[in-house]
Residue, then its C-alpha position, 0 to 999 in steps of 0.5 A: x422500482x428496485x434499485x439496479x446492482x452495482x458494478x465491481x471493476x477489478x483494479x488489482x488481483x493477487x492470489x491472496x487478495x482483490x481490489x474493486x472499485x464499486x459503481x457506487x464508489x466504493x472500493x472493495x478489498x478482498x482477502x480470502x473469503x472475507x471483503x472490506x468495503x472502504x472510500x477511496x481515501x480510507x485505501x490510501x490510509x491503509x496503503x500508508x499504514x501498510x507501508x510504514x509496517x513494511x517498513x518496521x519489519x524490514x532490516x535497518x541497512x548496514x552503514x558504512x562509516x565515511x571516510x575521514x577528510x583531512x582538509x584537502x591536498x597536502x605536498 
């Protein structure tokens, strides 16, 4: 008896990229013609990953340097 198909429920799409949940469990990433197929823990890693890489590419913000406190109030 053949096995029935799995289901993709969309769970995000973009122009650029798609993200299913399979009725198997797995979660499959789209990029262009091209699909990676992951468990749910293997996504969050990535989203980690991704995160820390968004953040190195992005400008470290400007400081301002705090102004000096002499103490409290003097007459």
């Amino acid at each position: 008896m053949p096995t029935p198909p799995c289901c993709r429920t969309i769970l995000a799409r973009s122009p650029s990229a798609e993200v299913a949940r399979c009725s198997c469990g797995h979660i499959h990433l789209s990029l262009g013609p091209m699909t990676i197929r992951m468990d749910e823990g293997t996504l969050h890693g990535m989203w980690h990953t991704l995160g820390d890489a968004l953040r190195a590419l992005s400008p470290a913000p400007e400081t301002h340097p705090e102004p000096a406190t002499t103490g409290g109030w003097k007459q």
